[in-house]
Each structure stands twice: as C-alpha cells, then as structure tokens.
C-alpha positions in Angstrom: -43.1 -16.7 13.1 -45.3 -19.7 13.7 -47.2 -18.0 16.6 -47.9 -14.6 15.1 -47.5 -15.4 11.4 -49.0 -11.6 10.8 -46.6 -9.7 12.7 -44.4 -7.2 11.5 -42.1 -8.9 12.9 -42.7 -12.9 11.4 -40.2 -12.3 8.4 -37.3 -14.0 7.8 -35.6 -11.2 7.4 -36.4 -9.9 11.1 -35.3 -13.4 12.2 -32.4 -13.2 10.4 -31.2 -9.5 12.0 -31.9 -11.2 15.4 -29.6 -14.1 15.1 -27.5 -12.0 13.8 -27.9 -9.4 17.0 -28.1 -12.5 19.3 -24.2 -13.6 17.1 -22.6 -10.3 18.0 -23.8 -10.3 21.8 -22.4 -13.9 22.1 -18.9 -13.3 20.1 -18.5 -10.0 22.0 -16.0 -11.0 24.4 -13.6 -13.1 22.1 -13.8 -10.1 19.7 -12.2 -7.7 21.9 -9.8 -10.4 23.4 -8.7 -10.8 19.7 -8.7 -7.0 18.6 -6.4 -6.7 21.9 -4.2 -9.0 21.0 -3.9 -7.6 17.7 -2.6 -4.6 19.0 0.3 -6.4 20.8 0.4 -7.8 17.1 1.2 -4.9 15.7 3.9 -3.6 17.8 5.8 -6.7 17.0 5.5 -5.9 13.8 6.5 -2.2 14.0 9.5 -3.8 16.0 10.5 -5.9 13.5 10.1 -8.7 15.7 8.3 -11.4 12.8 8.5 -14.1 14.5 6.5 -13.1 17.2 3.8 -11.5 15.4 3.6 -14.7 13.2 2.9 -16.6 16.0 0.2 -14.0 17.2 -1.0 -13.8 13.8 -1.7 -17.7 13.1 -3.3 -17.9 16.8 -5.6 -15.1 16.3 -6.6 -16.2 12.7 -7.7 -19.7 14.7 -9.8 -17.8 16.8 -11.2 -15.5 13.9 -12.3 -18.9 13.1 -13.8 -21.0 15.2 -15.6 -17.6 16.1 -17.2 -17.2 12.7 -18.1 -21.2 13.1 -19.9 -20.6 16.3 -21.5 -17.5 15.1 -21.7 -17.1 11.6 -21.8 -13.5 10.1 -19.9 -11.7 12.4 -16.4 -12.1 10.8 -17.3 -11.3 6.9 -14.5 -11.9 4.3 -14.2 -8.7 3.7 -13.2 -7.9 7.6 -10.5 -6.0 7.8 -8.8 -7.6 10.6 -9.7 -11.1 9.1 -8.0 -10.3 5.3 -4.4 -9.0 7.1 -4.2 -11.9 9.1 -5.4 -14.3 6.2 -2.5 -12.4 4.7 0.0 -12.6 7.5 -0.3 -16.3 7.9 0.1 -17.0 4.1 3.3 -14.9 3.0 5.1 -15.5 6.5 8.8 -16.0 4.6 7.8 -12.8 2.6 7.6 -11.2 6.0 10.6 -12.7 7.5 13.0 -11.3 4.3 10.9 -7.6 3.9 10.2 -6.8 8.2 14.1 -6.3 8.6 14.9 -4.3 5.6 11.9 -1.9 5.4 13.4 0.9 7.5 16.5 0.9 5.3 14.0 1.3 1.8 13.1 5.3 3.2 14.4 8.2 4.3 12.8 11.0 6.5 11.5 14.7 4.1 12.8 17.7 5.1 10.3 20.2 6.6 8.2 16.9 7.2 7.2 14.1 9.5 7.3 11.8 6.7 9.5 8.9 5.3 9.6 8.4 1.9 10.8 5.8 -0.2 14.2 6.3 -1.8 13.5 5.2 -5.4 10.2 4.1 -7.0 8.7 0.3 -6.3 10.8 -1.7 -8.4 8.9 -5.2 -10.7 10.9 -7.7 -7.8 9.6 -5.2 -4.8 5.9 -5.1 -6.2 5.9 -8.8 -7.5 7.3 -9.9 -3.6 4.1 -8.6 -1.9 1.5 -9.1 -4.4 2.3 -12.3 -5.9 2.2 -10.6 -9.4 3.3 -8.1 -12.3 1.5 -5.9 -13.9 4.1 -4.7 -16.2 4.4 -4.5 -19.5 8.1 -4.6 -20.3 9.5 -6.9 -17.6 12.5 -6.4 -15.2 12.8 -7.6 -11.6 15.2 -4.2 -11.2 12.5 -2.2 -13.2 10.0 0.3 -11.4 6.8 -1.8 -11.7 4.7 0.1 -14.0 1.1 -0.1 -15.7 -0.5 0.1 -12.2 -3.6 1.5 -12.0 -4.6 4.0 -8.9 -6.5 1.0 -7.2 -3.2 -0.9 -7.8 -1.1 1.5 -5.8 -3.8 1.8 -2.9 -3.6 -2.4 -2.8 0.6 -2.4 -2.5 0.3 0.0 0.2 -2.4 -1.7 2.1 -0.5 -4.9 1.7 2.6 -3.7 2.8 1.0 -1.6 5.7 0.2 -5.2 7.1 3.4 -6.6 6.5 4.9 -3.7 9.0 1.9 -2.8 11.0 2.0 0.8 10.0 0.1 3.5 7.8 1.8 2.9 4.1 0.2 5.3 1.7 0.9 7.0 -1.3 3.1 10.9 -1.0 1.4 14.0 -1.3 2.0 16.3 -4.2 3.3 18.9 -1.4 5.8 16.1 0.5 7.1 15.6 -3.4 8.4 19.3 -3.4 9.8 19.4 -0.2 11.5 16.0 -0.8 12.9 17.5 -4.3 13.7 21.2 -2.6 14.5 24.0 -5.1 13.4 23.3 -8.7 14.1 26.6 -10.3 16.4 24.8 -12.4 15.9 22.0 -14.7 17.3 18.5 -13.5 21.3 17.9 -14.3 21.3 14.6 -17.0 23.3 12.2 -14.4 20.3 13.3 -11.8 17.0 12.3 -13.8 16.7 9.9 -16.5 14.2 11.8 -19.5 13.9 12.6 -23.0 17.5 14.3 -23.2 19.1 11.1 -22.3 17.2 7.8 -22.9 15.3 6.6 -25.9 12.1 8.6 -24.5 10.5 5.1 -24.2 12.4 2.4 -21.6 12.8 3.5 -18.0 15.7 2.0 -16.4 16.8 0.7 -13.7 16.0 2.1 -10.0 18.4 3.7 -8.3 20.6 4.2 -10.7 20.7 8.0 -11.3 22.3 10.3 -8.8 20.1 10.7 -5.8 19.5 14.1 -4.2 21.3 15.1 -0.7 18.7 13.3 0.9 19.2 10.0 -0.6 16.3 9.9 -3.2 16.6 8.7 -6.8 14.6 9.6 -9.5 12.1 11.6 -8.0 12.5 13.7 -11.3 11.8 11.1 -14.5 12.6 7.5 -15.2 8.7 7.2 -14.7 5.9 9.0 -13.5 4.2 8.3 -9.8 0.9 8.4 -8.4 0.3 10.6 -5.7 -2.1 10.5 -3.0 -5.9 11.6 -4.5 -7.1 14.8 -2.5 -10.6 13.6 -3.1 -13.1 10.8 -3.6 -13.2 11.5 -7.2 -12.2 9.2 -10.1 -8.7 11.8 -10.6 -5.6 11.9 -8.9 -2.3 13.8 -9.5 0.8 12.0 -11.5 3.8 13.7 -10.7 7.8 13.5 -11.8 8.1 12.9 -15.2 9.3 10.3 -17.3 11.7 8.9 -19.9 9.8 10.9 -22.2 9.5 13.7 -20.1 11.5 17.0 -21.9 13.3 18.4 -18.5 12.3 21.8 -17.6 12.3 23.9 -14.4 9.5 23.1 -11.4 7.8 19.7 -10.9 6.1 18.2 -13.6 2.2 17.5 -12.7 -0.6 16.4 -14.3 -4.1 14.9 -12.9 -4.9 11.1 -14.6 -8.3 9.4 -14.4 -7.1 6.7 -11.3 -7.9 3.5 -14.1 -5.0 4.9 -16.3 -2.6 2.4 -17.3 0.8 3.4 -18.6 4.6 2.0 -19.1 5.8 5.4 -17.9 3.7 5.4 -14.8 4.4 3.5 -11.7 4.9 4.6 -7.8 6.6 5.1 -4.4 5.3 4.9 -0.9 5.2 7.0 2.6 5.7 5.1 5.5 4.0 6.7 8.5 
C-alpha cells in the first residue's frame, strides 16, 4: 500500500482479506486438531458419558481461544462449533442431570426410524435448557407454550448440543404414524379438548392416557409445531388443543412461524 499506492490492490480492504487468508493458513492445523477432537466429543455425549465430554469441551473451548487471539477472525461468534462449546462449558450441571435421562424422555414411531418425545416440552423442561419462560400462564409441569417457530428451532438446537445428536422438530407424517388410526374421534380420558376442560387452560403433561406406544397428548392439551417443509415464513401446527372440539383425523393447520399462542407449544425428534 505505501509502494504502489495506485494499485488495485493498495486498499484496506484487499489487506484486510489477506491477513485474513494469511489467519486461516496459519490456524489450519489447530482447526482440524480441534474439529477432531470434537468428534470424540460428541460420542461421549451420545454415550452419556458427561463428564468426559465436559472435560473435552472446556479444553477445546481454550484452544477455540487462544486460536482466535493469535489469529483474529477466524473463530466468529457466530461459529457454530464455538456457540455449543460456549454452551457446554456454561450449563455443565444442566448436562450432568438431562445426559442420563434423555433416552428415557422418547420412544421409537412405528413404521419409522424416529424417536419421539412422549408428551409435549413441559415450562421446567424448556426453562432447564434455555434459562427462561416464555409462557404466559405459568407451571413448571405445564407444556411451555407462546413459543414462536424460531423458539422451537433454538430448544432443539440447544438440546442437540446437550446430547450430541440431530434434535428437531416431528414431521406432520411421523405425527400420523405415531397416533395410527384416527378414523375415530379421541376417547375423553385420551385427549384433553373442548369436551372436557374449560376450552382455555391446558394441563398438566402426561397426564391423559397415553397411546400403546407410550405417547400422551398427541391429540389436544395444546397444539405443536411441526417441522416447516420450506424456507417460507409458514409451518404446520398440528394436534389440537384445549379448545379444540374432538373430531375424527388429525387436526392441522399452517401458522405464520412468529405466531404466539397459549394453546401452542411443542415436542421434539431425537435422531
């Protein structure tokens, strides 16, 4: 820049894509030692082995560190790898209490490689990996409700951390194979609606009758996001609610994802 002040090239710009070329080069080596070992990190977690990962987790964070230090810009904030350990480190007890109960939580779909949560997120579940609630009428035994889409999506990428697996939101087609023949309206003991609370309130989770399978309220109580086919700004609400009037097939309806309600709220896949 001081040579050839007219070159193309003299621009702080260009100078600032070099060092930034000349960052990546330099970090190359400790990237991929820590992505490796983030993998190992990862099994531990999917083994349910916390204490291990923890350890990994608070190393590698260290590293993710003094990396950034040495050469800055090539760990943003907004790396991916960077924001789970960030969050590993910083809810370790969470992790300790959740990693050996998670497996218990779902239950594998019929016809499908999925598992599925048994009942709907409930306030304490929701509140215990995202450090808040949303909801408007408050109950730790409550499913969490007045979520938005985005809301959802941020539980389930939270949690996928937590275990080291894909946590998402179900399909509208893993909902009817989880809920099996609905030619019939729901019995009152299986599905809490209109006919049998005061159309307002949801209660409790888990405390309907739950299908064969294992799964409660999958009809009623409240409604759930399901997973949005499509980049647009709708995705499908399925299930019912408390003020839902019980009639045969699966109640569905498509909401704009910023849609806020006390009836609506959520469950999870775990892949």
């Amino acid at each position: 820049m001081q040579e050839f002040p007219r070159s193309a090239w003299a621009t702080n710009a260009r100078k600032a894509g070099f060092e930034q070329q000349r960052n990546r080069w330099r970090s190359a080596g400790s990237l991929q030692d820590v992505a490796t070992r983030a993998q190992t990190m990862a099994k531990h977690l999917q083994a349910g082995q916390a204490a291990e990962a923890l350890a990994l987790a608070r190393d590698l964070r260290e590293k993710l560190t003094r990396v950034e230090a040495e050469n800055p810009g090539v760990v943003p904030p907004d790396d991916p790898l960077r924001r789970q350990l960030e969050y590993l480190v910083t809810h370790a007890a969470t992790i300790q209490a959740i990693l050996p109960k998670l497996d218990q939580l779902v239950a594998p779909v019929s016809t499908t490689s999925v598992r599925l949560m048994k009942q709907e997120v409930s306030q304490g579940f929701y509140s215990t990996v995202m450090g808040a609630n949303p909801s408007a009428s408050m109950r730790e035994n409550l499913p969490v409700e007045s979520v938005a889409y985005a809301d959802a999506q941020a539980f389930c990428e939270a949690l996928g951390w937590m275990c080291g697996r894909t946590v998402r939101l179900p399909k509208v087609a893993e909902y009817k194979a989880a809920l099996g023949d609905l030619a019939q309206p729901p019995a009152a003991k299986t599905a809490w609606t209109f006919d049998n609370t005061d159309g307002v309130t949801a209660r409790p989770v888990g405390t309907s009758q739950p299908t064969g399978a294992g799964f409660y309220d999958l009809l009623g109580n409240v409604e759930e996001w399901a997973q949005a086919e499509g980049p647009d700004d709708f995705a499908s609400v399925v299930g019912g609610s408390v003020n839902w009037v019980p009639v045969s097939g699966l109640p569905l309806r498509k909401a704009l994802k910023r849609e806020k309600s006390r009836t609506i709220g959520f469950r999870i896949v775990i892949e």
